[in-house]
N, C-alpha and C positions, 0 to 999 in steps of 0.2 A: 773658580777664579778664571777671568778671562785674562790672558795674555796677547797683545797685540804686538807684532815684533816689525821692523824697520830694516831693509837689508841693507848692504855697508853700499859705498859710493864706488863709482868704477870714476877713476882720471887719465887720461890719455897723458903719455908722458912724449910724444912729438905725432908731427905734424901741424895744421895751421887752422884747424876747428877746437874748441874750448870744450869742455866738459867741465861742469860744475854741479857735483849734487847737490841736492839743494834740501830746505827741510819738508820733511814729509806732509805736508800740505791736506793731504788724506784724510792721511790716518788722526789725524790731531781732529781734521773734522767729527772722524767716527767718534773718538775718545769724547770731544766735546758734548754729543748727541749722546751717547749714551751717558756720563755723567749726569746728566738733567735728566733722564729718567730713571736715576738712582742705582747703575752702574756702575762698580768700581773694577777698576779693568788695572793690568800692568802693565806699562810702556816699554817695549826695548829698541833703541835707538841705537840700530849697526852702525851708522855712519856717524851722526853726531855725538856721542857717549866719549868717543876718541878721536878726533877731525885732524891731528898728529901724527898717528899712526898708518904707517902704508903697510901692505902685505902682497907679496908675490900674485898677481892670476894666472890660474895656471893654465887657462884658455886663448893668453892673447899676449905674447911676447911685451909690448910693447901699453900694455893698459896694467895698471897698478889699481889695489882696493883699497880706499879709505874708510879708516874705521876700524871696530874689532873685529879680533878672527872669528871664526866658525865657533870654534870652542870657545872660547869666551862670552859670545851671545849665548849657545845653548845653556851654559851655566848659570846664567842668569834665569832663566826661566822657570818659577816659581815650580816647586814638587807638586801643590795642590792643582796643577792648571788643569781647569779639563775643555778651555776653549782655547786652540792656538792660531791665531790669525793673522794671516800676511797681507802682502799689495804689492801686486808687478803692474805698474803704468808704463814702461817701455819695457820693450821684447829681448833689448840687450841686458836688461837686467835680470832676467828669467835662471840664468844659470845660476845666482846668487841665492835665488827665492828656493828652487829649486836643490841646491846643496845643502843650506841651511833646514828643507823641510826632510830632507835624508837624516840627516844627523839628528834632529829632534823626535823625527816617529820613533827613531831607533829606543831613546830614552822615555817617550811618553806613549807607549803604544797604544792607550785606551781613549784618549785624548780625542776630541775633532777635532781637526785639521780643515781649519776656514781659509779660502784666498777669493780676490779683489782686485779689479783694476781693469784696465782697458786691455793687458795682454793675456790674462784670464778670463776676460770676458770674451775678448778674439778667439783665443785656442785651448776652451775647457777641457778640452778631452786630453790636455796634455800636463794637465794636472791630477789625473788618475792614473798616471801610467805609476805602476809599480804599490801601486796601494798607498800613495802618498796623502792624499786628500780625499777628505770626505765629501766636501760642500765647495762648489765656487758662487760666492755671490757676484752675479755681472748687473753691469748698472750703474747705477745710483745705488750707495750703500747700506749709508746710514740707516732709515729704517728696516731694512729685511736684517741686518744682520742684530740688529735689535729685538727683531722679534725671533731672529733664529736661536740666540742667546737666553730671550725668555722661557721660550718653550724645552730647547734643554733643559734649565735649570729647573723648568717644573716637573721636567720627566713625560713631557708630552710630544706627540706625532710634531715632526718638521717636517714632514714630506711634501706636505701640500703648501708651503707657505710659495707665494709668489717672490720672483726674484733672483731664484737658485738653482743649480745645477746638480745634480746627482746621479750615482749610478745605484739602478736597482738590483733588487736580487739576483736577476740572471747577466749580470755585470754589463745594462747596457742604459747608454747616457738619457738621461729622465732632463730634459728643461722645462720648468715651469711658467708660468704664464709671467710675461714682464711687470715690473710692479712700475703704478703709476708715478710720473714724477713729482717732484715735489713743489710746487708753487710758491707756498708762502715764507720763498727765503729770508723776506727782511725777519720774520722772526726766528729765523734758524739760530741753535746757539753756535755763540763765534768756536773758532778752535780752539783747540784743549795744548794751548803750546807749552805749558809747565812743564807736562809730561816728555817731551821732548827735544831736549838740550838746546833750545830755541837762541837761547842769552849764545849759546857755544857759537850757533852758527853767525848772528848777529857779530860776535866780536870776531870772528874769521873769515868777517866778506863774503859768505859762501851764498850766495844767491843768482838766479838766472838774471840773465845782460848783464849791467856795467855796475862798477860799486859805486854807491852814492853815498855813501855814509851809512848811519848805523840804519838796516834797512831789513823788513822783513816780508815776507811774500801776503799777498789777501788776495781775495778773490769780491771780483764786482758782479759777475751772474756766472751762470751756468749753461751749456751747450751754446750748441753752433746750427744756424737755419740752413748752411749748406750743406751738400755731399762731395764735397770731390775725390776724386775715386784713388787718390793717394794716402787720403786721411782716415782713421779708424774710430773718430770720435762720432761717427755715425750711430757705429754699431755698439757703443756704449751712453750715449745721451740721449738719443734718436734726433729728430731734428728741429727742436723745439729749446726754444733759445727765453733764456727767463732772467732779466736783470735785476737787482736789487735798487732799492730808493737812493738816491741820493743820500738822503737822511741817514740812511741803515749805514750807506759805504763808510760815509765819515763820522756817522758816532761811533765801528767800529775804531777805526783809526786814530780817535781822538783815546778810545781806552787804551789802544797800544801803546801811545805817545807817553801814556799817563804809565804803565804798567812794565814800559820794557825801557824805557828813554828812547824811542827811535825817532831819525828823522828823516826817513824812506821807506817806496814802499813799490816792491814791485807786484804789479797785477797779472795774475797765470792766468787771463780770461781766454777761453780758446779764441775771442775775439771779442773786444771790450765795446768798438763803435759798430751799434746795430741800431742802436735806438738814437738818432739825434735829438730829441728832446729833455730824454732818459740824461745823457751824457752830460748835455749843458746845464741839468738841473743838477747833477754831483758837482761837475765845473765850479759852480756859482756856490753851490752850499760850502765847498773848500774856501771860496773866496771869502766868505760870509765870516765863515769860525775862525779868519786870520790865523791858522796853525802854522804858518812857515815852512812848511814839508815839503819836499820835491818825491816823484815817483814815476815810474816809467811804465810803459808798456810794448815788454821785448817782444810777443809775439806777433804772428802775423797779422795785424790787422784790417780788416776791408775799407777800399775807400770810396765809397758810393755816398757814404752820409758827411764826408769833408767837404768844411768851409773856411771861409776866410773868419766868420765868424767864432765857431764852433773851436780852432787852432788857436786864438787870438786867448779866446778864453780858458783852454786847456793849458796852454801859455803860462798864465795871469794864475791860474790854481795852482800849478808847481810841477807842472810835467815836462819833463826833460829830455826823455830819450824815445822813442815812437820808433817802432817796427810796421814795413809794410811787406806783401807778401805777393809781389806778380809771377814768381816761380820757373816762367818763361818768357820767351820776346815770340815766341812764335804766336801768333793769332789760332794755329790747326792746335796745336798744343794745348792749348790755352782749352779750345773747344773738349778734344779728346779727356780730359783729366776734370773737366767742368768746370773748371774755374769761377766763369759768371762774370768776369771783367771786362772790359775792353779797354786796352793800351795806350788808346787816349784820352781818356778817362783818368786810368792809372795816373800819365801822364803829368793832368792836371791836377792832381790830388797832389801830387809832391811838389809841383810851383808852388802852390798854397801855402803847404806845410813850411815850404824854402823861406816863405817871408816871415816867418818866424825865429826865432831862437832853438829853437826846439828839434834836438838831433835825433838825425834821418837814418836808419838803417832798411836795406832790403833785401829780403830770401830770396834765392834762386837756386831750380833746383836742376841738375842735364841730368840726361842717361835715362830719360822715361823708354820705357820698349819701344814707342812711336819714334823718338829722336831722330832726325837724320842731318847730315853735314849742314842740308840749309837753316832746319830748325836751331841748330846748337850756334849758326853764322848768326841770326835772329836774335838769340840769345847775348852773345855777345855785342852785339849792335847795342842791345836795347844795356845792359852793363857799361858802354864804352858812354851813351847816355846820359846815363842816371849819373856816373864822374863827371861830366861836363856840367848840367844841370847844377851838382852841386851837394848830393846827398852826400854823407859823411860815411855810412859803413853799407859793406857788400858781404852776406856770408852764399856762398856756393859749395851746394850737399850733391853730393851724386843719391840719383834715385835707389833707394831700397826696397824694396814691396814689404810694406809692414803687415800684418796678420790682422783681418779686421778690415782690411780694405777689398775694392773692388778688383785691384789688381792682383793683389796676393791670390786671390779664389783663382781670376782666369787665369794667372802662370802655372799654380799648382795641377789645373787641370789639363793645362797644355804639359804639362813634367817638365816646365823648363825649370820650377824650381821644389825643393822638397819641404814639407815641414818636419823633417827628421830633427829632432829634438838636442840630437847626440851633436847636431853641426852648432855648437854655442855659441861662436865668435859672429853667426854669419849678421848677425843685425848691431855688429859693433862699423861696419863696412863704411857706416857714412862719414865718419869721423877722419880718414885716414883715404890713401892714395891706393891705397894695392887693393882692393875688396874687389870682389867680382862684380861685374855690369850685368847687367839681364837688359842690356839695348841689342837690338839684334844689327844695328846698323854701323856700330862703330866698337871697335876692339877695346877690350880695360884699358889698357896702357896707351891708347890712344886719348880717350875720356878720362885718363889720369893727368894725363899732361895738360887737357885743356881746362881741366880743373886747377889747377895753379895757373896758365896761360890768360886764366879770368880773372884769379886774384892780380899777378902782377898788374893787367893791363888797368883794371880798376882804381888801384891804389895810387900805379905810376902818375895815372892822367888826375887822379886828384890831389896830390901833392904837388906836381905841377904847378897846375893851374891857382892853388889856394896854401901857397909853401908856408901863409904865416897862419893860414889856422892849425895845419901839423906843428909848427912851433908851438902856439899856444897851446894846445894840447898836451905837449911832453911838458913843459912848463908846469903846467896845472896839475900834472901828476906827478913829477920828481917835486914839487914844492906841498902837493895838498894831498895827496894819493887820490887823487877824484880821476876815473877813467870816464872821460866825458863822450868815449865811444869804445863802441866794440875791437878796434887794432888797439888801444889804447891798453883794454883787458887783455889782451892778445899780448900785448909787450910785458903788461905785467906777470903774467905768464910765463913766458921766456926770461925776464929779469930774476923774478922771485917765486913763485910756488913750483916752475919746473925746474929750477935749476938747484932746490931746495932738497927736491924728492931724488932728483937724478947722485943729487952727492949720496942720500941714503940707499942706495941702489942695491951699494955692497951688503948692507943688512938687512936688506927685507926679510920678512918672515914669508915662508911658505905658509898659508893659511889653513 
């Protein structure tokens, strides 16, 4: 029996960044892939199974876990398992993956122990500490852990297959050759969402950006043609960027429409506009099938292939909410971290977007190690901007070195910072005000303040300036619940899912 397990959600219970687990996006793929080659595998969904339920962390004062406890997930884990398989995609979430794999070797000792993900693919070697895991597959999944699966169950050598990580006999780390990616995703099968309390998270809003209604996450391609040296989806996709047909995006979508009632849909593309032909021909086939759908795309996306055209029609499809991603106002910044933009550029890409309907959110991130007072002034310039102009949301992250990146290697090797395993909270940092900086130019508490210093100054100057679109916005949400921006989810937040959790405070469970 393959057992594939989901770790619970981490929720920030203050400060002014959102966390929203969201559904396992993943692992439904695996689940999908290997059903159609006649796999029947068991789904355990830590966070969606109970999205009700909070429990004490006992790593972070101030972060609460959604979903079941420890014990209750390993309970579920069928006697017969003999494959037990995780996914850690972000680094914050490792402590979770990691308790949960403590507690279940303890009960399955004979068991493989599979993990998955960008932050296993980053830091394998820290999924063998303590005899925890057998295999990390890094990558692209789906098929190695397919064929990892088969040859266990025939009782045959895995060693050699491409894709995986192990330790050999004399306990030392074995990577084998990367396995090729996978091209022909229009016929990839969809995700396997039954298996995972999909309907749960659907009826409790639980999805990345704003709520739109009953809304579920899909995916339009795969990788990203950049590197920038803050990001880690390098060293899990490589840099090869593969979209799916028009055709494929929306006959998925129309099955969902038909299978779940939804009528949203947000896109995890690590960046959705690469191909401007690609995009206008999903655009147009939206338009074609008159489905009525609206759907966003929260993350950062590049604006090299925006037009007036290309907006006009993403428009006219049903796209509502758009992320873009200038990170800094510095131009040396910009260079150092590779961005690949230029400012004016940027620039014009959001007048563009402006003359549409279609709300404008942008990433920006301070505290890069390079940072200095004038790059952060820069920064700000180009924030006091982007409110003037007119876009609607601003989020500001203080830099983290994620594991997998270019930076995470040179700090480590400079010791300015550690991959000690035991430090769990340290990649919960970006969420909150008090987290250590690794900028060598300006103090935490310094880069704490100007991180709210940005929010105010952002928000101030755009309600200002545009006092009845924040009206119409509260409106459209105490009357529709529709959060038509990101402060909007932010207010929701503080009205109702934090102020929900905060009154059960007194009874949380220690997990």
């Amino acid at each position: 029996m393959v057992t594939l397990i989901n770790h619970q959600g981490l929720k920030v219970l203050r400060g002014i960044q959102i966390q929203t687990p969201s559904p396992p996006l993943g692992l439904a793929y695996i689940g999908g892939f290997l059903k159609t080659k006649g796999i029947d595998y068991f789904a355990i969904d830590g966070c969606g199974e109970n999205l009700e339920k909070i429990n004490k962390y006992k790593y972070h004062e101030d972060i609460a876990i959604q979903g079941l406890s420890e014990y209750e997930i390993i309970d579920k884990i069928p006697e017969n398992s003999t494959i037990i398989g995780f996914t850690c995609n972000f680094s914050h979430c490792w402590p979770l993956v990691l308790d949960l794999a403590i507690k279940a070797r303890s009960r399955f000792p004979h068991a493989i122990f599979v993990v998955g993900g960008e932050h296993a693919t980053a830091l394998p070697e820290g999924a063998f500490s303590n005899g925890l895991f057998d295999v990390v597959v890094y990558g692209e999944g789906e098929e190695t852990l397919y064929e990892l699966v088969t040859k266990i169950h025939s009782d045959l050598d895995w060693h050699n297959i491409d894709g995986i990580i192990y330790l050999n006999n004399n306990g030392e780390l074995v990577t084998n050759c990367s396995r090729k990616r996978i091209l022909a995703i229009d016929n990839f099968p969809y995700p396997d969402w039954d298996n995972w309390s999909i309907t749960d998270y659907i009826e409790h809003n639980q999805v990345t950006g704003i709520k739109l209604g009953r809304s579920i996450p899909i995916l339009g391609s795969r990788g990203c043609p950049y590197a920038c040296t803050f990001c880690s989806n390098e060293g899990m996709w490589g840099r090869r960027y593969i979209m799916r047909s028009g055709k494929s995006i929306v006959d998925e979508m129309e099955y969902l429409i038909n299978k779940y009632n939804v009528n949203g849909f947000t896109f995890m593309d690590l960046t959705f506009i690469i191909n401007r032909s690609k995009v206008l021909s999903f655009a147009n086939e939206l338009i074609n099938r008159k489905l009525n759908i609206n759907y966003q795309l929260p993350a950062g996306t590049r604006c090299e292939a925006i037009d007036i055209e290309l907006c006009k029609t993403l428009e006219r499809s049903g796209l509502k909410n758009f992320a873009l991603a200038p990170e800094s106002g510095s131009p040396k910044i910009l260079r150092t971290i590779k961005k690949q933009i230029s400012l004016p550029g940027f620039y014009n890409a959001v007048r563009t977007i402006l003359q549409t309907k279609i709300t404008v959110g942008c990433f920006v991130v301070i505290g890069f190690p390079e940072d200095t007072k004038q790059s952060l002034k820069q920064t700000l310039k180009l924030i006091r901007k982007l409110a003037v102009m007119g876009i609607h949301d601003i989020t500001v992250s203080k830099f983290i070195p994620y594991p997998g990146t270019h930076y995470y290697d040179n700090l480590l090797k400079k010791k300015i910072i550690s991959n000690n395993s035991s430090k769990r909270d340290s990649m919960i940092n970006f969420f909150d005000f008090h987290g250590r900086s690794v900028c060598k130019n300006i103090s935490d508490k310094s880069l704490s303040r100007l991180m709210r210093w940005y929010f105010i100054n952002f928000y101030i100057i755009s309600i200002v300036l545009r006092p009845w679109r924040f009206l119409k916005n509260l409106v459209d949400f105490f009357r529709t619940g529709v959060e038509n921006t990101r402060y909007m989810r932010f207010i929701s937040e503080i009205l109702v899912v934090r102020k929900k959790w905060k009154k059960a405070d007194s009874r949380l469970e220690d997990n």
